[in-house]
C-alpha positions, -999 to 999 in steps of 0.1 A, spaced: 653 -335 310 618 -320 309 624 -297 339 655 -281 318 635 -278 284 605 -253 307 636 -234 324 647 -228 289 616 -222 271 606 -197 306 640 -183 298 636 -175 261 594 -166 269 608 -135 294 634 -126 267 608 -123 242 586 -108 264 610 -81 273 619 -75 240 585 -70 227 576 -44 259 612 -20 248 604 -23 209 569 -11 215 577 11 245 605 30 223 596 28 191 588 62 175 551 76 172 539 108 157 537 140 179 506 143 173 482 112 164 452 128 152 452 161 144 414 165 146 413 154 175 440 179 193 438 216 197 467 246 202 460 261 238 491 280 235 525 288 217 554 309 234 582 321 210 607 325 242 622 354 228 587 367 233 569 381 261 536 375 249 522 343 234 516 337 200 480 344 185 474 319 156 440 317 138 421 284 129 444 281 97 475 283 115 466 262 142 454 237 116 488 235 95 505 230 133 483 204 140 490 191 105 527 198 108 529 179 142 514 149 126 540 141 105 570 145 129 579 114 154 588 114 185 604 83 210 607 78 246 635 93 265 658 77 291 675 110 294 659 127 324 654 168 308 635 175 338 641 208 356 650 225 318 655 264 319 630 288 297 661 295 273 670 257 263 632 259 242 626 288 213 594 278 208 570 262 236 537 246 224 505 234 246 483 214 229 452 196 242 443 165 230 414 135 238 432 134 271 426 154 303 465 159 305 483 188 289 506 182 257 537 200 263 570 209 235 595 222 235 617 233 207 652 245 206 684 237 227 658 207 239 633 189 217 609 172 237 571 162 242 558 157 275 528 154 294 527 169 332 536 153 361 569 130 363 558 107 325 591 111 309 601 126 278 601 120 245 628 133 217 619 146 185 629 131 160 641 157 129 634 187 154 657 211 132 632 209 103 604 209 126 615 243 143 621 256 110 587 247 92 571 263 128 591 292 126 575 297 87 540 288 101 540 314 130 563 339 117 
């Protein structure tokens, strides 16, 4: 009798635990945590060959902007994506070492270099259209 009760009670501890690790592994986050703490290094408008020169109040209202927009891992592999799939393609630096990548467009994604995953955007139509207003 006791060795069924600590198969069950292993059995329902790695369901639990499982369950905890994919709520908090997909759960959305903002796209940008602190704002203060992250800095534009660059925005492409891909219909653009030259990137987009913001000054410190723009780049503030992005970093602003980004704050208040989610984002949530990806399953979906978007990895290679063409230039065209993204109007808009922001580099932002943040307390990391690792580039902050997204794109916005066909695909709305965040990503950091190397092979991380994605995640989606969550409300990326408003979010390309309140960029679009910031950046002109």
């Amino acid at each position: 009798m006791k060795k069924k009760m600590i198969k069950f009670l292993l059995a329902v501890a790695s369901i639990l635990a499982i369950a905890v690790f994919l709520v908090v592994r997909y759960s959305p986050q903002p796209v940008v945590g602190d704002p203060a703490k992250a800095q534009v290094q660059s925005v492409r408008y891909h219909q653009s060959p030259e990137p987009i020169l913001l000054d410190a109040v723009q780049e503030k209202t992005i970093m602003n902007l980004l704050s208040n927009y989610k984002c949530r891992r990806s399953m979906k592999s978007y990895f290679p994506f063409h230039g065209e799939d993204a109007d808009y393609e922001l580099t932002l630096h943040t307390d990391t070492k690792i580039p902050w990548h997204i794109l916005i467009g066909k695909i709305n994604i965040c990503y950091v270099s190397g092979d991380q995953g994605a995640f989606e955007i969550i409300d990326a139509q408003n979010l390309s259209t309140e960029l679009k207003a910031i950046v002109g």
